[in-house]
C-alpha positions as CSV (number, residue, x, y, z in Angstrom):
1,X,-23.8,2.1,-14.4
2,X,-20.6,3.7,-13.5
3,X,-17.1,2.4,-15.5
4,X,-15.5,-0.6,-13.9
5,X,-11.8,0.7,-13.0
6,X,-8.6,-1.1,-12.5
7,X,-5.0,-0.2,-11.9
8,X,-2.0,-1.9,-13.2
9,X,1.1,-1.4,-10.8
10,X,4.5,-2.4,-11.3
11,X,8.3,-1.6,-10.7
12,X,9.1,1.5,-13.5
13,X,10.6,0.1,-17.0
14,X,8.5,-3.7,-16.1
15,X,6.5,-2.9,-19.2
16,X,3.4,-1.9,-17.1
17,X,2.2,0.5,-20.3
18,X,3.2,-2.0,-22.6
19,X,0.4,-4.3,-20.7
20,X,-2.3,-1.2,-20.2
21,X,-2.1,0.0,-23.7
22,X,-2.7,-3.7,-25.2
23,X,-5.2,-4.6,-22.4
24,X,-7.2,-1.7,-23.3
25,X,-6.8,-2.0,-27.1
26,X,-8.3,-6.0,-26.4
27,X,-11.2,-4.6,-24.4
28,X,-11.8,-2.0,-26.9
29,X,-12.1,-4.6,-29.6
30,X,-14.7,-6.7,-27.5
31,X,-16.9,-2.6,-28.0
32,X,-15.9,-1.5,-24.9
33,X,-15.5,1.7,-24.0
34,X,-12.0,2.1,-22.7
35,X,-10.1,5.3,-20.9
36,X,-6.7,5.0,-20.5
37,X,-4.9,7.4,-17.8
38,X,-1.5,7.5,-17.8
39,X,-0.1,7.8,-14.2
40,X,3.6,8.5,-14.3
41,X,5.4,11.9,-14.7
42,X,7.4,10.5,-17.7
43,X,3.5,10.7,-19.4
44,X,4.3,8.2,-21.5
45,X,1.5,5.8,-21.0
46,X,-0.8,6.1,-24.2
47,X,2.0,6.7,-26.7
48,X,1.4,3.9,-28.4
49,X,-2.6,4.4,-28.6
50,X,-1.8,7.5,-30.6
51,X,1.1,6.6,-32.7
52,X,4.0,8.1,-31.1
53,X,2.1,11.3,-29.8
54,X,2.9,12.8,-26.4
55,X,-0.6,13.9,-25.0
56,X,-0.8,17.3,-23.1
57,X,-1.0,16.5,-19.5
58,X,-3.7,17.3,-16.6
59,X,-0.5,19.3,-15.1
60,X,0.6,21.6,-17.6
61,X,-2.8,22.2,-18.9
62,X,-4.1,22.7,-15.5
63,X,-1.3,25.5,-15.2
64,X,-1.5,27.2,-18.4
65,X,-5.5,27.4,-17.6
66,X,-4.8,29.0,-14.3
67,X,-2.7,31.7,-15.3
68,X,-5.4,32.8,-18.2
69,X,-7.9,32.1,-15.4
70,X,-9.9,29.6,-17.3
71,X,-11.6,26.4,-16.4
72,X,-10.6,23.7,-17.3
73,X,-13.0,21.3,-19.4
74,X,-12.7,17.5,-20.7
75,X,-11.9,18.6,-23.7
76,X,-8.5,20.3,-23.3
77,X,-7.2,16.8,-21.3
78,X,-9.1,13.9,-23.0
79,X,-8.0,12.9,-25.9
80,X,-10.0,9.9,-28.8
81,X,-7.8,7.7,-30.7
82,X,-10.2,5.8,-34.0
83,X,-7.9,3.1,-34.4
84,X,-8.8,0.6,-37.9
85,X,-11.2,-2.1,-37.4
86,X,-12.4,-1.0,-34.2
87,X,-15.8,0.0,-33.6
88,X,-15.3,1.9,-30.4
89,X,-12.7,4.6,-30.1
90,X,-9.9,4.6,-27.2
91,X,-9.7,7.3,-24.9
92,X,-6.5,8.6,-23.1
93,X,-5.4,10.8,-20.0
94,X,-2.0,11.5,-19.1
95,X,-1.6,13.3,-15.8
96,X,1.9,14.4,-16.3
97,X,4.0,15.6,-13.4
98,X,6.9,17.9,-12.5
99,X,9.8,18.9,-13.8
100,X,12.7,16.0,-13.5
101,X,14.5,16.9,-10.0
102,X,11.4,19.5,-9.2
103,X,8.7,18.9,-6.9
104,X,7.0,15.8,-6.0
105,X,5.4,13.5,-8.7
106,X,2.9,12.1,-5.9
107,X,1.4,15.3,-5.3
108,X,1.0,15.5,-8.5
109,X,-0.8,12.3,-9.2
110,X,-3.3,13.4,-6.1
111,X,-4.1,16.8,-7.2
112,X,-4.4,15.2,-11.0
113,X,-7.2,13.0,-9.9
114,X,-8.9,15.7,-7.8
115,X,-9.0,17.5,-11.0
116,X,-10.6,14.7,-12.9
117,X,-13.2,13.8,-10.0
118,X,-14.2,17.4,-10.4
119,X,-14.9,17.0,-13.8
120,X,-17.2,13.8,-13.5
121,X,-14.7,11.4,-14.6
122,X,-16.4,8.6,-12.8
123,X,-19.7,9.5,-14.1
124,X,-18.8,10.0,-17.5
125,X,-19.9,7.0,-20.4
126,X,-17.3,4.4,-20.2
127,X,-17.1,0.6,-19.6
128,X,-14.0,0.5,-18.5
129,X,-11.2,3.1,-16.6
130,X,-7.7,1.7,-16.9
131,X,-5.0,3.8,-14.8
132,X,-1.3,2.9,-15.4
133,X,0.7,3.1,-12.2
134,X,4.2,3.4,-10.8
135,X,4.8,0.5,-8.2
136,X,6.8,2.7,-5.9
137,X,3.6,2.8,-3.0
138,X,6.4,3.6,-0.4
139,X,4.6,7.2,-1.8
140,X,1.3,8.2,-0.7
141,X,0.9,9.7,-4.1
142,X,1.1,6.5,-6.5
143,X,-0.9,4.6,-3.4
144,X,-3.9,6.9,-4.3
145,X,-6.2,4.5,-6.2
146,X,-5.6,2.1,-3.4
147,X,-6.2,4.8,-0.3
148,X,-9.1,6.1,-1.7
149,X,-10.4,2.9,-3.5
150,X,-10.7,4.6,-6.5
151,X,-10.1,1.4,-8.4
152,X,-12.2,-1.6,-8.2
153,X,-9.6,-4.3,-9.3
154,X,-6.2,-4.2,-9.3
155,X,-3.3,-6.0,-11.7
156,X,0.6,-5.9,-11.4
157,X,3.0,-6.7,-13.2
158,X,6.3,-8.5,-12.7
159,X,9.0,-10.3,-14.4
160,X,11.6,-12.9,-13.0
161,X,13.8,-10.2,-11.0
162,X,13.7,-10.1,-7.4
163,X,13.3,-6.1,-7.4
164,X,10.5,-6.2,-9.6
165,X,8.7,-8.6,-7.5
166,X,9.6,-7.0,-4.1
167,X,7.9,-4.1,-5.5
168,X,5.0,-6.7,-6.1
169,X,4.8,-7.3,-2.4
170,X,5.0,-4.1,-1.1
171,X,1.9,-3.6,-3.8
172,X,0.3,-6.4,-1.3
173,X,0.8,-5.1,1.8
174,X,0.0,-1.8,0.5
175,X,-3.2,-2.7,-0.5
176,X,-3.9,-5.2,2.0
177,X,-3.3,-2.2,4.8
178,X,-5.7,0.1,3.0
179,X,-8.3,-2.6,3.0
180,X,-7.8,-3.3,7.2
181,X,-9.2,0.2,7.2
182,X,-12.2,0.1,4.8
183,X,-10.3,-0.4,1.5
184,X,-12.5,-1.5,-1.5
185,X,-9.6,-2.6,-3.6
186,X,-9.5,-6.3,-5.4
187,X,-6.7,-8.1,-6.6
188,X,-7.3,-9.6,-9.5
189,X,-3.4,-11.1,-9.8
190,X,-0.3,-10.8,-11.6
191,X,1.0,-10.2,-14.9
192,X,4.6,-12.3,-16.1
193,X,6.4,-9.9,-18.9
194,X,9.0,-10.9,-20.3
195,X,8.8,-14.7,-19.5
196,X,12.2,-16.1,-19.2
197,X,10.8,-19.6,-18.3
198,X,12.6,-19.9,-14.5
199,X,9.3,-19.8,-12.5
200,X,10.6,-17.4,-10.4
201,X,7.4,-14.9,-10.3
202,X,5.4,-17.9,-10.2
203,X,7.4,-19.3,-7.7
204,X,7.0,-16.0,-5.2
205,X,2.6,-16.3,-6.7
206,X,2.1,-19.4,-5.0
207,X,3.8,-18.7,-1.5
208,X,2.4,-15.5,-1.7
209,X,-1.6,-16.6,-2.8
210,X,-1.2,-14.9,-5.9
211,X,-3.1,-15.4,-9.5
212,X,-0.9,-15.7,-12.4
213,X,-3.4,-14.5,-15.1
214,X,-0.8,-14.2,-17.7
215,X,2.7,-14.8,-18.8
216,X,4.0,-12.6,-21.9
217,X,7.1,-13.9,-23.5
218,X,10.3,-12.4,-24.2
219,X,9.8,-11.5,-27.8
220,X,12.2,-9.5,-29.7
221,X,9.3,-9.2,-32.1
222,X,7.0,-7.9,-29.9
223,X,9.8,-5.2,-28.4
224,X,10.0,-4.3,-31.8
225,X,6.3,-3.7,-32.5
226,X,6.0,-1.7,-29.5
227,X,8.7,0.0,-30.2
228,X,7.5,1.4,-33.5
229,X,4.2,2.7,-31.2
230,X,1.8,-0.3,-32.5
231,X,-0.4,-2.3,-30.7
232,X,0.6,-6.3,-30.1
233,X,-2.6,-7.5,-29.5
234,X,-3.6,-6.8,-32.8
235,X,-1.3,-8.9,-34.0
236,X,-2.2,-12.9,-34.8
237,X,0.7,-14.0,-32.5
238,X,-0.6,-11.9,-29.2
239,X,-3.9,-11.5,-30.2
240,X,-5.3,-14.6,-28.6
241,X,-4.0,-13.9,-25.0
242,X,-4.5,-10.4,-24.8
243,X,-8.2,-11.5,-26.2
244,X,-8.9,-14.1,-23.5
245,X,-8.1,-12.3,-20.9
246,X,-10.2,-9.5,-21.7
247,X,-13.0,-11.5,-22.3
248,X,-12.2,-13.3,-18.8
249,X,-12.3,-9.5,-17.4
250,X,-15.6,-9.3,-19.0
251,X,-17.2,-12.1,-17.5
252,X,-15.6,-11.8,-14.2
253,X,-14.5,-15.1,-14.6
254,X,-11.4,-14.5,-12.2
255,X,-11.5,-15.0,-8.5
256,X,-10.1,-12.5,-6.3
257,X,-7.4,-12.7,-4.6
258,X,-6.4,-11.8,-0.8
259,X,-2.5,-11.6,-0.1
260,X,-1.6,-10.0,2.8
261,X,2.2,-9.6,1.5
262,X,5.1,-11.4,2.9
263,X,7.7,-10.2,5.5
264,X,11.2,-9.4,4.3
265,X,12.6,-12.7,6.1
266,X,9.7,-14.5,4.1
267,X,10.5,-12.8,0.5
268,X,14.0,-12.6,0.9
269,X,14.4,-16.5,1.8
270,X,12.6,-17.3,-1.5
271,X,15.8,-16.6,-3.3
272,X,18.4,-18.2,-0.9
273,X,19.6,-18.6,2.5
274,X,19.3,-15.5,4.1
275,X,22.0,-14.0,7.5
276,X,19.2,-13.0,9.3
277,X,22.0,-12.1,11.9
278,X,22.6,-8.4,14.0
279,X,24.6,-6.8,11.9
280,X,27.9,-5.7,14.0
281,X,28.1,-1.7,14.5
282,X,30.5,0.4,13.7
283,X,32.3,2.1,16.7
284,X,33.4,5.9,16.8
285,X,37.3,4.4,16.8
286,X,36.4,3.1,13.1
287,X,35.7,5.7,11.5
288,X,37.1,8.9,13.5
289,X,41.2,9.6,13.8
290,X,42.5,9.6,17.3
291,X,44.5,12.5,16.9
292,X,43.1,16.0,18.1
293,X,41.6,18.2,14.9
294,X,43.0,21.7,15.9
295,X,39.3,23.0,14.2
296,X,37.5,21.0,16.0
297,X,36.9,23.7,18.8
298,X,36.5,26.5,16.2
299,X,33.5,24.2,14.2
300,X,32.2,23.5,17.4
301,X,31.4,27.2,18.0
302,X,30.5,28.1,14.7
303,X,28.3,24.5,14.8
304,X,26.6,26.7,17.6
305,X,26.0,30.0,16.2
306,X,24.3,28.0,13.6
307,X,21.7,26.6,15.5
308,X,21.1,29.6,17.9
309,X,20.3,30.9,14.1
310,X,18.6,28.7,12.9
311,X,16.4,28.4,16.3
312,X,15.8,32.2,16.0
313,X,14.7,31.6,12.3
314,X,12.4,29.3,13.0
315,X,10.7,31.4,16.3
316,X,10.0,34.2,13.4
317,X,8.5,31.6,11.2
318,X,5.6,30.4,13.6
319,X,5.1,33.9,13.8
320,X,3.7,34.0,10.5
321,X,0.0,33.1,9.5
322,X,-0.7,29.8,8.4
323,X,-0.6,30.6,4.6
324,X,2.8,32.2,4.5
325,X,4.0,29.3,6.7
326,X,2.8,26.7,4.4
327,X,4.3,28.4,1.2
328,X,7.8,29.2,2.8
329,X,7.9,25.8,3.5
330,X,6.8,23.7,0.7
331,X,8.9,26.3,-1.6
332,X,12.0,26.9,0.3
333,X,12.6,23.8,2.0
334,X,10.9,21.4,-0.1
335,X,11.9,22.6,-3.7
336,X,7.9,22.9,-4.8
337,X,7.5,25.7,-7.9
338,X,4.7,28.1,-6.9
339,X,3.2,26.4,-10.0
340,X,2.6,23.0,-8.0
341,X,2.2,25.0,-4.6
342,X,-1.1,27.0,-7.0
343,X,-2.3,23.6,-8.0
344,X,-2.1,21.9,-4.8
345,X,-3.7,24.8,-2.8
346,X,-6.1,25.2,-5.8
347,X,-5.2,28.9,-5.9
348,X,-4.5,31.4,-8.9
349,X,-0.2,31.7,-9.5
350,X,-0.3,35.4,-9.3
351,X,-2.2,34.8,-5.5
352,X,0.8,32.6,-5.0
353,X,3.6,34.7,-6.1
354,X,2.1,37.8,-3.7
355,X,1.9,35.2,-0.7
356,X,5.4,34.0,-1.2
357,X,6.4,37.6,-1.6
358,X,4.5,38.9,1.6
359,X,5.5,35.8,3.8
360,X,9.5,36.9,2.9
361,X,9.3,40.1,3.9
362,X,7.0,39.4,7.0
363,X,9.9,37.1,7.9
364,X,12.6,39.1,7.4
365,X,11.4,41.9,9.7
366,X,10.5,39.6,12.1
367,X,14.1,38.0,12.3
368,X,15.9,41.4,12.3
369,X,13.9,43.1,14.5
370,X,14.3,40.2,16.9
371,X,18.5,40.4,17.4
């Protein structure tokens, strides 16, 4: 029987790993075969599993393997952790992304899971697949367990802050979208972190036809545990609730859950009276002086030698093939490394670099020879 798989969403810094890692560490307990995969490019999703150590990711590995030209295999990207008094080991993933302000950490988290479907990761021997996700589903990317129901169940977590449950709705309607079109997704409900006591999560759960299936304290203790890369649930005074609901997990004792999501007049008016009024515009007499610019006629004109440039520019780039279109595009206009642009197109980096190099001189031929 193939793993059961669920993904925990949430607004970034919620304490969505925090959750995973102890989730998994309760299940494991129970002599359950856990994975673990990080989903985030900070890759920091399983340093608490293993002590503190940063796991090499799907996406640098994927690259150094490419430029030996070598496969790559389940060992160089899955990783065991024993940890004491637990008969069953803990496995983890972390799929890594791009540089900070290079590329596009969605693409990343797509081609990342293409690599591990190609490697049998849902027919490998687990019990249980547990994939730690960035709430922001605005991107396709982070919305891939949910467009391709790669997940059976999913969690999310919130605490009493409006932004961290917006991004809770927007997980709704997300998932609620995918499933008008065939979606296999479950909600299983929501996660309370940091518990402050207003009932402001619980508050938006009811409207919304939400399960609470948990509410986690503020604990200075248990920041301070987590902190130091150990595991709260094996401690006395978190054991028991990470421990029931894992065993709830394992009995399927929880009812699903349907919410379609809320509109933003609904959400919004949970927190006060909302000016659901036009907002007045701006008029050009705002914002512009009246007097006469002198350069305005000379930008003007050099505003229109740009575009009869650009417009030329782009006639010579349709010109191209298809290939040398789609690399001059996603690397000079969209900032992508021929690294990512390799792994997305599944292609060796030295094929990439020659394309690149080929569709730049192809272009600037074109354009000169075309004045």
């Amino acid at each position: 029987m193939s793993a059961r798989t669920l993904a925990i969403y949430g607004k970034g810094g919620i304490g969505k790993s925090f959750f995973t890692t102890n989730l998994s560490a309760a299940l494991a307990f129970e002599e359950n075969r856990v994975l673990q995969i990080g989903c985030d490019p900070k890759h920091d999703s399983t340093t608490s599993l293993f002590g503190g150590l940063s796991l090499p990711t799907v996406t640098e590995v994927y690259h150094q393997k490419q430029q030996s030209g070598e496969n790559i295999g389940i060992e160089d990207i899955v990783f065991k952790q024993h940890l004491p008094d637990f008969k069953q080991p803990i496995f983890g993933i972390e799929l890594g992304g791009p540089e900070v302000g290079r590329g596009c950490g969605g693409r990343s988290i797509i081609s990342g899971f293409d690599i591990l479907e190609n490697i049998g990761l849902f027919d490998w021997n687990l019990d249980y697949i547990l994939m730690d996700f960035l709430g922001d589903v605005v991107c396709g990317g982070f919305a891939t367990p949910l467009s391709r129901s790669l997940c059976e169940e999913v969690i999310i977590v919130v605490s009493n802050d409006r932004q961290s449950i917006f991004a809770a709705n927007n997980i709704c309607l997300a998932n609620h979208h995918f499933n008008s079109y065939g979606g296999q997704s479950k909600l299983l409900g929501m996660i309370v972190n940091r518990d402050d006591g207003s009932g402001v999560a619980e508050k938006y759960a009811e409207v919304a036809g939400i399960n609470v299936l948990m509410k986690i304290p503020y604990s200075l203790e248990a920041k301070s545990i987590s902190d130091s890369f150990n595991l709260v649930a094996r401690h006395d005074h978190f054991k028991a609730s990470f421990s029931d609901l894992a065993i709830q997990l394992m009995n399927r004792e929880i009812e699903y859950c349907t919410p379609k999501g809320l509109n933003y007049e609904e959400f919004m008016s949970l927190f006060g009276e909302v000016d659901f009024q036009t907002p007045q515009s701006a008029t050009v007499a705002d914002l512009v002086k009246s007097h006469e610019n002198p350069n305005t006629a000379s930008k003007s004109h050099n505003h229109k030698s740009d575009d009869k440039e650009n417009d030329r520019l782009s006639l010579c780039i349709d010109k191209l093939s298809n290939a040398e279109k789609e690399i001059l595009i996603a690397h000079d206009k969209q900032g992508q490394t021929l690294q990512q642009f390799a792994l997305e197109k599944n292609i060796g980096l030295q094929e990439a670099e020659d394309l690149l190099k080929s569709a730049k001189l192809q272009l600037k031929q074109l354009f000169f020879s075309s004045e």
